[in-house]
VEXTORNU-226022 format. One record per residue: residue number from 1; x, y, z of N, C-alpha, C, O in turn. Coordinates in steps of 0.001 Angstrom, whole numbers, plus 500000, padded with zeros to 6 digits. Layout:
N
R     n   n.east   n.north     n.up   ca.east   ca.north    ca.up   c.east   c.north     c.up   o.east   o.north     o.up
R   NUM        X         Y        Z         X          Y        Z        X         Y        Z        X         Y        Z
...
***
This chain:
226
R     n   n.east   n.north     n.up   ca.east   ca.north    ca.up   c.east   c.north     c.up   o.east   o.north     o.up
R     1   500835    498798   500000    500000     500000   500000   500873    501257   500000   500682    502244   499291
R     2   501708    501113   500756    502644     502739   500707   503552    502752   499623   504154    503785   499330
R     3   503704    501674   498992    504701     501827   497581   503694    501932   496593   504165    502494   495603
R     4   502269    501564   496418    501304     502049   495700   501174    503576   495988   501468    504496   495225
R     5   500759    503638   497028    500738     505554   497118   501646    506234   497123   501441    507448   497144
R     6   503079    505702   497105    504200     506876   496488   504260    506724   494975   504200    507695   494220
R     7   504345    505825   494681    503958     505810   493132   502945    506872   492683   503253    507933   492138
R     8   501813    506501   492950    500592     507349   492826   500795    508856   493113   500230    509605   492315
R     9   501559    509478   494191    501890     510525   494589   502813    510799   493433   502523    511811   492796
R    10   503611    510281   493118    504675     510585   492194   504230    511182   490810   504647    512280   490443
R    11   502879    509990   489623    502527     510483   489285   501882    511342   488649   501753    511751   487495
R    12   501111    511716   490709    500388     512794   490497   500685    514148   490152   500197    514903   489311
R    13   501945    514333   491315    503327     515330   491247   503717    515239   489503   503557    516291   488886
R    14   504025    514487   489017    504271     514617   487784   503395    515057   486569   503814    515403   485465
R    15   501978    514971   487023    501198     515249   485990   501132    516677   486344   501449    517487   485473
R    16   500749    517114   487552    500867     518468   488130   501960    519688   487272   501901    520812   486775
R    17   502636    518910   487442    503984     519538   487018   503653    520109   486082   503374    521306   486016
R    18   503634    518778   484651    503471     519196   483203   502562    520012   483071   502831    521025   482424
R    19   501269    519867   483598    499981     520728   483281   500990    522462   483982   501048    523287   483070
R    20   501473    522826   484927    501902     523954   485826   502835    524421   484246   502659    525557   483807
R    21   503680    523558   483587    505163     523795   482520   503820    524628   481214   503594    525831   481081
R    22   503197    523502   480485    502304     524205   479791   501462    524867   479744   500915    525421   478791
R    23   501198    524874   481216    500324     526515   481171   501059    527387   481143   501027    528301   480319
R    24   501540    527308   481687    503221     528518   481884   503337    528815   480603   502900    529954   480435
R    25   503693    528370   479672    504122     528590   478663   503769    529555   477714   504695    530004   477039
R    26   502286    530104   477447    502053     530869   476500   502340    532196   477415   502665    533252   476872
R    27   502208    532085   478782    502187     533380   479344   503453    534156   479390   503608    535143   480109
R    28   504186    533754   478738    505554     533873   478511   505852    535129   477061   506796    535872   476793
R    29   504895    534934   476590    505053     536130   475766   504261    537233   476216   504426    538374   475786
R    30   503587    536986   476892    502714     538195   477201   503431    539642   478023   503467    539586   479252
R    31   503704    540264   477684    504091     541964   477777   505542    541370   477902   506125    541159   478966
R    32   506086    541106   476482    507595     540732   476362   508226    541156   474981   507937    540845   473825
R    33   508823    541663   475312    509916     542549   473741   511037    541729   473091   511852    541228   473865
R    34   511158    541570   472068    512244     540796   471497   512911    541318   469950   512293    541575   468917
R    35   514121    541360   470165    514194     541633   468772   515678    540825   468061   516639    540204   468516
R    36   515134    541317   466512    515956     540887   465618   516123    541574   464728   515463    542599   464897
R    37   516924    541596   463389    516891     541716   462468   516104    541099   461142   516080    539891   460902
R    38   515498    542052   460359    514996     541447   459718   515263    542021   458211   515528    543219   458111
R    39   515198    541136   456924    514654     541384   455698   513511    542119   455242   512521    541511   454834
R    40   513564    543661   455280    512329     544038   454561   512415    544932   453694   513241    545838   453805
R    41   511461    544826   452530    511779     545901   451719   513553    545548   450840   514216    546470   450366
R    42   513773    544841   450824    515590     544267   450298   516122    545402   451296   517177    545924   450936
R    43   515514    545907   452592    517066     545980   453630   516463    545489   455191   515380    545131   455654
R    44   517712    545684   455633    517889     544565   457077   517822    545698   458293   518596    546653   458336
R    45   516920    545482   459144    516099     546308   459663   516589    545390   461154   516838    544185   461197
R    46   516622    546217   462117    516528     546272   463403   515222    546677   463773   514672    547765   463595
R    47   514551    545014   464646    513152     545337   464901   512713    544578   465928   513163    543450   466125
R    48   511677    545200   466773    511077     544876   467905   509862    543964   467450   509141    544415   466560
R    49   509600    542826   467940    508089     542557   468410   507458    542461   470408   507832    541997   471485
R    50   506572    543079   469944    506273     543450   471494   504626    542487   471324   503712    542459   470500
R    51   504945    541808   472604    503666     541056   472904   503122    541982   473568   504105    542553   474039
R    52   502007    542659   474018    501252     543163   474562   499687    542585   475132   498604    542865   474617
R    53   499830    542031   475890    498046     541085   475963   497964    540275   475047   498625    539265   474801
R    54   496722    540975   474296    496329     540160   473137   496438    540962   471812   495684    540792   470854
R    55   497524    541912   471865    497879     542485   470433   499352    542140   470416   499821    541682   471458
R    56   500037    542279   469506    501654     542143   469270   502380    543219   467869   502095    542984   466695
R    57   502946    543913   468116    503485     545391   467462   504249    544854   466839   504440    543811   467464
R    58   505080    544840   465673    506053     544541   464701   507063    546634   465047   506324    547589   464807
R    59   507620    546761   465232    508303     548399   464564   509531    548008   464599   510029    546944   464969
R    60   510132    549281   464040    511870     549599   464189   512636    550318   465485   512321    551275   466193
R    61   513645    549532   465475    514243     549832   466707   514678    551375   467046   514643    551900   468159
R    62   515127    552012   465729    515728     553385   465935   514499    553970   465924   514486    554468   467050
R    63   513468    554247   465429    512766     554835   465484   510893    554874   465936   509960    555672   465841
R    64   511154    553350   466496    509687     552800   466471   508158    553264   465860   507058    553495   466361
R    65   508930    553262   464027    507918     553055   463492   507254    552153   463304   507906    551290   462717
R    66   505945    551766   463546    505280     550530   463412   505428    549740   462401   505835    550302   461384
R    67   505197    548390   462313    505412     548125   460510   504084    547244   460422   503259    547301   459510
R    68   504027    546246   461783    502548     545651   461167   502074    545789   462988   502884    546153   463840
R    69   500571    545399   463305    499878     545384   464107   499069    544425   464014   498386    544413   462990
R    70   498886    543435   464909    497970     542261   464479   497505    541532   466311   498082    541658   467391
R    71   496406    540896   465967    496123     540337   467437   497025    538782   467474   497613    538235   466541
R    72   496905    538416   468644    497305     537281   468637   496916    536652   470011   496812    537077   471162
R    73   496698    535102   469203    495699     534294   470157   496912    533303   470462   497777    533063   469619
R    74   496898    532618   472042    498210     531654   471958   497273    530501   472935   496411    530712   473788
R    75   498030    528820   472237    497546     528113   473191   499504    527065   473201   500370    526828   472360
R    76   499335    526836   474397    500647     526095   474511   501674    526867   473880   501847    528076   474033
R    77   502469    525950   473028    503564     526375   472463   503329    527241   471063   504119    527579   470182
R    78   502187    527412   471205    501872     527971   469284   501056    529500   469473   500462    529806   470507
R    79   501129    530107   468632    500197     531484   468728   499638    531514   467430   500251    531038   466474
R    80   498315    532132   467298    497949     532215   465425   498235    533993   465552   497979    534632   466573
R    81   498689    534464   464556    498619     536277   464333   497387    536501   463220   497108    535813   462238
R    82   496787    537653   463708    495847     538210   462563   496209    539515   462103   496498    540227   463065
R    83   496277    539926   461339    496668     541168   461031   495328    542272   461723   494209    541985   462148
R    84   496130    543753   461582    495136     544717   462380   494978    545939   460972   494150    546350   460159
R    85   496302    546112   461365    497012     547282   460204   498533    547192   460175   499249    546796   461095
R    86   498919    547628   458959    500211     547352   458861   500952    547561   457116   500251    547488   456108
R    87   501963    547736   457095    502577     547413   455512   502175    546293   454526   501985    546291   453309
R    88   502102    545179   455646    502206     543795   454609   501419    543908   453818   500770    544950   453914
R    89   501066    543018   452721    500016     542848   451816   499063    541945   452183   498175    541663   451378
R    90   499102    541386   453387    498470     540174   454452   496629    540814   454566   496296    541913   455010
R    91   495878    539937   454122    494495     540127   454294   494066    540084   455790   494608    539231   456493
R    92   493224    540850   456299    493100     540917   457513   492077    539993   458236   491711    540006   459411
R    93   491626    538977   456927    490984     537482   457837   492088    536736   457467   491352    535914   456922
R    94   493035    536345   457299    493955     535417   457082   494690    535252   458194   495137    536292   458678
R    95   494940    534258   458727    495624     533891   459794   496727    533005   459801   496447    531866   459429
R    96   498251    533272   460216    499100     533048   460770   499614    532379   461751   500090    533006   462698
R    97   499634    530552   461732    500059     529775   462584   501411    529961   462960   502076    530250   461965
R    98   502145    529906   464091    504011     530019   463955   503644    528927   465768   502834    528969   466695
R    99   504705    528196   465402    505212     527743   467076   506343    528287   467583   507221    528662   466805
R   100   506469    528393   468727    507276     529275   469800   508365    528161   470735   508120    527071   471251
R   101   509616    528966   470680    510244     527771   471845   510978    529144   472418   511275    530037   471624
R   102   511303    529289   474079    511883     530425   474777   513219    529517   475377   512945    528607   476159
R   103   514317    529699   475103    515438     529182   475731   516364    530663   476177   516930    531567   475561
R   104   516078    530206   477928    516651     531993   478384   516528    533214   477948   515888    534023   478620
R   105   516957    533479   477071    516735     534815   476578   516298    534702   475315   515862    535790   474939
R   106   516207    533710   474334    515984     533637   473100   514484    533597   473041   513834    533401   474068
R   107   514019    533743   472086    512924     533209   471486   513147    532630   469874   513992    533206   469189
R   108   512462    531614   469351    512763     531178   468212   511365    530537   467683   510837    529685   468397
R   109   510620    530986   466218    509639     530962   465849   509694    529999   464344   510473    530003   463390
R   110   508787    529412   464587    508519     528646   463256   507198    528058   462572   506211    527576   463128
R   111   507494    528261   460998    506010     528462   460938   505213    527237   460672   505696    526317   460012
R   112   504033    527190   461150    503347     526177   461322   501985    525998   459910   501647    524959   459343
R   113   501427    527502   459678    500519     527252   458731   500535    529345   458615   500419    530137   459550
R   114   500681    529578   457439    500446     530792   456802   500598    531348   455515   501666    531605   454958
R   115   499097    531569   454943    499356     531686   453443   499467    533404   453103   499053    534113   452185
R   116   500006    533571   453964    500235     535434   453887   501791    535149   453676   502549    534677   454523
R   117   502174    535603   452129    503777     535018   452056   504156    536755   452532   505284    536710   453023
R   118   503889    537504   452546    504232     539558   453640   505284    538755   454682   506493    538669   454896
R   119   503937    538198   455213    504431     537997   457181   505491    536439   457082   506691    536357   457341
R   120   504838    535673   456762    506092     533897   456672   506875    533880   455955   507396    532773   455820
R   121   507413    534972   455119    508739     535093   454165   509665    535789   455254   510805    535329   455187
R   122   509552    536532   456005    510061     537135   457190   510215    536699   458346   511370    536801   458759
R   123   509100    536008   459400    508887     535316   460398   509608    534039   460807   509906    533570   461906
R   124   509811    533586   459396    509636     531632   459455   511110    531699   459910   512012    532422   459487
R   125   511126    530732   460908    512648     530192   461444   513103    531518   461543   514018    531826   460780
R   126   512602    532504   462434    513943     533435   462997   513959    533431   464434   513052    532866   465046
R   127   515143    534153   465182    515611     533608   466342   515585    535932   466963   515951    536959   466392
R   128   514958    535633   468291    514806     536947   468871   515586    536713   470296   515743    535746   471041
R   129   515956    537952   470295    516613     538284   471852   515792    539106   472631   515241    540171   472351
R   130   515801    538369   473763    514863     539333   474727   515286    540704   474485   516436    540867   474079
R   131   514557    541685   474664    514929     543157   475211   515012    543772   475913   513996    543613   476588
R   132   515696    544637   476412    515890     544857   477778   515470    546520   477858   515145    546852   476718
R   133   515398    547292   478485    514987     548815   478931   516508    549152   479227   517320    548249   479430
R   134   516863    550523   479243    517991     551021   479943   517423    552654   479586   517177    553460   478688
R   135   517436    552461   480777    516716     553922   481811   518160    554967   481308   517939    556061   480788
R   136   519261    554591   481481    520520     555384   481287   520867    555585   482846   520320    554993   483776
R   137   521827    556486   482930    522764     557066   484036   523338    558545   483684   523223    558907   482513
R   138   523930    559400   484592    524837     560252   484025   525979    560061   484199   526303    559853   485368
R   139   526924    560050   483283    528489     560035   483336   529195    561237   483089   528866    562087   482263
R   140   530204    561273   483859    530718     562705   483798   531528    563271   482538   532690    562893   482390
R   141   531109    563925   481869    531737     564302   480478   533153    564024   479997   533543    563932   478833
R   142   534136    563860   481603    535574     564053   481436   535870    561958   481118   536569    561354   480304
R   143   535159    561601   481956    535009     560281   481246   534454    559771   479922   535163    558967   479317
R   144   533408    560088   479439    533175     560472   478499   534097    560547   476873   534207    559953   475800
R   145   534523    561532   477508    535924     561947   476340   536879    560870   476041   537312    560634   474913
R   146   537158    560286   477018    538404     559010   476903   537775    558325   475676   538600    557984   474829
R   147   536312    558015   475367    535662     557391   474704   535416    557576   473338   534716    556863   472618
R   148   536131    558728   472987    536250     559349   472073   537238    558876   470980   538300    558430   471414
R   149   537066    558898   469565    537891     558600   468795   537301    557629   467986   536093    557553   468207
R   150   537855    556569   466808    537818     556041   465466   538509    554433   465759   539709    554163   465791
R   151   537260    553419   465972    537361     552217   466365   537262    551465   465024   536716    551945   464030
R   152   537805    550312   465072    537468     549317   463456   537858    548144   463903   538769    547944   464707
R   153   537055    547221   463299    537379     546183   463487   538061    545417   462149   538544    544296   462308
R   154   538084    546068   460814    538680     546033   459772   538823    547704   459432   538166    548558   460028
R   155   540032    548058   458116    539800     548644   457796   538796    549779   456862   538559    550987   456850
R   156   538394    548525   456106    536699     549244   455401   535730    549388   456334   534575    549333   455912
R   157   535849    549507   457146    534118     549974   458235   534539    550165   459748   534341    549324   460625
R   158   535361    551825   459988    535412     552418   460834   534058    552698   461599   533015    552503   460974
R   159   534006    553082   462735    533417     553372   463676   533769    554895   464376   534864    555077   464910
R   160   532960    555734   464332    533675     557292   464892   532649    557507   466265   531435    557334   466375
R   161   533486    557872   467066    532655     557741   468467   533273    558814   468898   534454    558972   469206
R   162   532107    559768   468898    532291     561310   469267   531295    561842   470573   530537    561129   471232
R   163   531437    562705   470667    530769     563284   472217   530456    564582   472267   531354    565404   472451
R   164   529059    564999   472102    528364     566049   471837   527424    566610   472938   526585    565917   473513
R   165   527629    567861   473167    526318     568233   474502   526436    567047   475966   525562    566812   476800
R   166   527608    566565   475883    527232     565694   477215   526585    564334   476565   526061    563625   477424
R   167   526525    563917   475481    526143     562954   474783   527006    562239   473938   527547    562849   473015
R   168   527274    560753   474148    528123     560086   473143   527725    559467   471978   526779    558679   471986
R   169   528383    559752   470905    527552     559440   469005   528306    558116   468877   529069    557908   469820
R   170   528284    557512   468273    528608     556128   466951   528267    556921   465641   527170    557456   465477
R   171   529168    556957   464824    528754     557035   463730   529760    556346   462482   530969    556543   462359
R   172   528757    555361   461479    529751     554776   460977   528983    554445   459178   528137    553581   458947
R   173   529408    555121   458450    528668     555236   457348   528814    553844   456488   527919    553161   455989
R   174   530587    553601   456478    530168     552282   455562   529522    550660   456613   529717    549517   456198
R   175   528982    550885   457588    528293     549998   458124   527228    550197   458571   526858    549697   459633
R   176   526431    551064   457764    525109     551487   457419   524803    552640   458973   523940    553466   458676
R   177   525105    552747   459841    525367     553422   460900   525163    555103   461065   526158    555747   461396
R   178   524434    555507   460936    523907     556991   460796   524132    557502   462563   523764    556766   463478
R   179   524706    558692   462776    525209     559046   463912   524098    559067   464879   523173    559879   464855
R   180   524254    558124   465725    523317     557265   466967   523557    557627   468249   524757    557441   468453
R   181   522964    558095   469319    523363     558457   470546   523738    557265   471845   522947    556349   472072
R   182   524716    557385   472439    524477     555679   473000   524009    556069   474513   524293    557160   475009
R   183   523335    555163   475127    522984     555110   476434   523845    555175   477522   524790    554497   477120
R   184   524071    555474   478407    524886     554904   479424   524067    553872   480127   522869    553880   480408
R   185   525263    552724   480410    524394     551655   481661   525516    551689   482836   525257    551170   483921
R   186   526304    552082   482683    527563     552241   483516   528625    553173   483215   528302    554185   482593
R   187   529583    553047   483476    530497     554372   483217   531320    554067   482276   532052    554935   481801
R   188   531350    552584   481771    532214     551616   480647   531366    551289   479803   531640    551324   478604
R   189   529972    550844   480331    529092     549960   479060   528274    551096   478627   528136    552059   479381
R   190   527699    551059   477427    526619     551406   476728   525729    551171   476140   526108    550107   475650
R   191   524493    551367   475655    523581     550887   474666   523444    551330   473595   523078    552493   473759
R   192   523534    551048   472265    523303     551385   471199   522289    551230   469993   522473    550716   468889
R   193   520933    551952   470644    519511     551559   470965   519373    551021   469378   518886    549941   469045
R   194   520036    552256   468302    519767     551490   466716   520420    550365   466380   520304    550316   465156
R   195   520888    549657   466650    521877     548434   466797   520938    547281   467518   520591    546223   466993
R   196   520630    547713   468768    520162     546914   469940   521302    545671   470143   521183    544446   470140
R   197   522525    546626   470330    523538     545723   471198   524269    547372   472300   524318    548599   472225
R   198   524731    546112   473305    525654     546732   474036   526978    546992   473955   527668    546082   473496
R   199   527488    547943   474263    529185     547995   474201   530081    548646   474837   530194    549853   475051
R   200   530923    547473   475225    531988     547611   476199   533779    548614   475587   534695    548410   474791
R   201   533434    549506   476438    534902     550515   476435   535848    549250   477142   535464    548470   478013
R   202   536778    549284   476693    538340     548392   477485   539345    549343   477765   539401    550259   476945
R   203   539804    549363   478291    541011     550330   479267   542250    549516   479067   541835    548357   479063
R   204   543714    549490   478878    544775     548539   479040   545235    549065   480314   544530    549683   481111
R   205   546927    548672   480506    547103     548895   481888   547412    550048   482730   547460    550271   483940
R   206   547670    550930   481266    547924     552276   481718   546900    552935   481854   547087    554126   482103
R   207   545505    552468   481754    544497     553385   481734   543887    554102   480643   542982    554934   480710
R   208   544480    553685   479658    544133     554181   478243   542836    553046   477693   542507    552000   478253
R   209   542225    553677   476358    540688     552644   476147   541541    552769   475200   542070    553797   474777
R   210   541721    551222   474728    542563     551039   473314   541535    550096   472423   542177    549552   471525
R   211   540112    549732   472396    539274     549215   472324   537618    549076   472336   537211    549350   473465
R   212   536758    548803   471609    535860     548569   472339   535539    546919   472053   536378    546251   471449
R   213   534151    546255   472570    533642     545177   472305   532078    545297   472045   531365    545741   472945
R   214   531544    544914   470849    529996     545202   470544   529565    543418   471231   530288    542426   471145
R   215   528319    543499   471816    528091     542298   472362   526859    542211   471355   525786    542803   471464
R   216   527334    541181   470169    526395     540807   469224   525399    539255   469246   524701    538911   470199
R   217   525497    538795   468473    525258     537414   468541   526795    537000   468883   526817    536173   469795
R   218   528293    537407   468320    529058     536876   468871   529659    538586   469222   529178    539670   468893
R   219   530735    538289   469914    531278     539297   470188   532483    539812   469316   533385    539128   468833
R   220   532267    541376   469209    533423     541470   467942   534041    542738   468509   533359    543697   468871
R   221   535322    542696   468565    536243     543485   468979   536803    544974   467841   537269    544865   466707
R   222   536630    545864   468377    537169     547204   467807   537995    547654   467921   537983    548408   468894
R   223   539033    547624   467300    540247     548477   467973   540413    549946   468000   539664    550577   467254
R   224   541335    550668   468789    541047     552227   468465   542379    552663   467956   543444    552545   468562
R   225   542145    553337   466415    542979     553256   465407   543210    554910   465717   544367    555302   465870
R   226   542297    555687   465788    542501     557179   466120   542232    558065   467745   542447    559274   467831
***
């Protein structure tokens, strides 16, 4: 009898569980930001999707212009999208199957059923990074300045990192890079909201920043050439 009811306890505990994992699961997008890059228009766009309830926002990162607006219904691991308003050419009864998998910070989408080729020529099999907020800080201008100067990680696609009004720029033309203001998150790191990566100033031993590091999908090192 008591090795029948730990069994039984076991599982019960176990069914518990799974039912607790998949419910869990859709609520996981709900008021959650992620982004990627995407193909639109033949160029590659830095872009947010924001779950919101039961709507979900498509825009651009530098400027959060919207691009599509659509509801979305989720059960388990899958969500359908309907369109609201938006660019695509997507009919607004047509609906959009994709399944969802969240590993830490990722999200990764794939499509399940959608004859709107707008939205599943874009969507299908791409991989999102959570997003994060950065409120900023103030850093003192004289720090600041050290930060200053002409980073590359090759020679064809400099990086110019200048400091204006108490504000630090990126600007880097042959890597599509239009002069961007960066965040402070610390007195070393930054955010580089049109990018949506972070980046690390390096100091050597004398105290000099002979470097930076963009924290991408991988990490890629800058050197400081000027």
């Amino acid at each position: 009898m008591y090795i029948t009811y730990k069994i039984k306890m076991k599982k019960y505990l176990f069914i518990f569980i799974a039912i607790s994992f998949y419910s869990a699961a859709p609520a996981q997008l709900e008021n959650t930001r992620w982004k990627t890059t995407l193909r639109l228009d033949d160029k590659m766009l830095n872009v947010i999707v924001d779950f919101i309830k039961d709507t979900v926002a498509l825009y651009t990162v530098s400027d959060s212009i919207v691009i599509e607006k659509m509801t979305y219904t989720k059960t388990n691991a899958l969500f359908t999208l309907l369109k609201i308003e938006g660019q695509s050419d997507c009919d607004n009864g047509t609906p959009g199957e994709y399944a969802f998998t969240i590993k830490g910070d990722s999200l990764f989408l794939r499509l399940l059923k959608d004859e709107c080729y707008d939205r599943y020529s874009v969507l299908q099999n791409t991989k999102w990074k959570k997003w994060k907020s950065y409120p900023g800080i103030k850093v003192d201008e004289a720090v600041l300045k050290q930060y200053t100067g002409v980073y590359a990680h090759d020679e064809a696609h400099p990086i110019t990192i200048s400091l204006q009004n108490g504000i630090l720029y990126a600007e880097g033309p042959n890597n599509g890079l239009p002069k961007s203001p960066f965040t402070p998150v610390t007195a070393s790191k930054f955010f580089l909201r049109i990018a949506g990566v972070e980046i690390d100033f390096i100091k050597d031993a004398n105290g000099n920043v002979f470097k930076l590091i963009s924290h991408e999908e991988k990490d890629f090192e800058l050197k400081k050439i000027k």
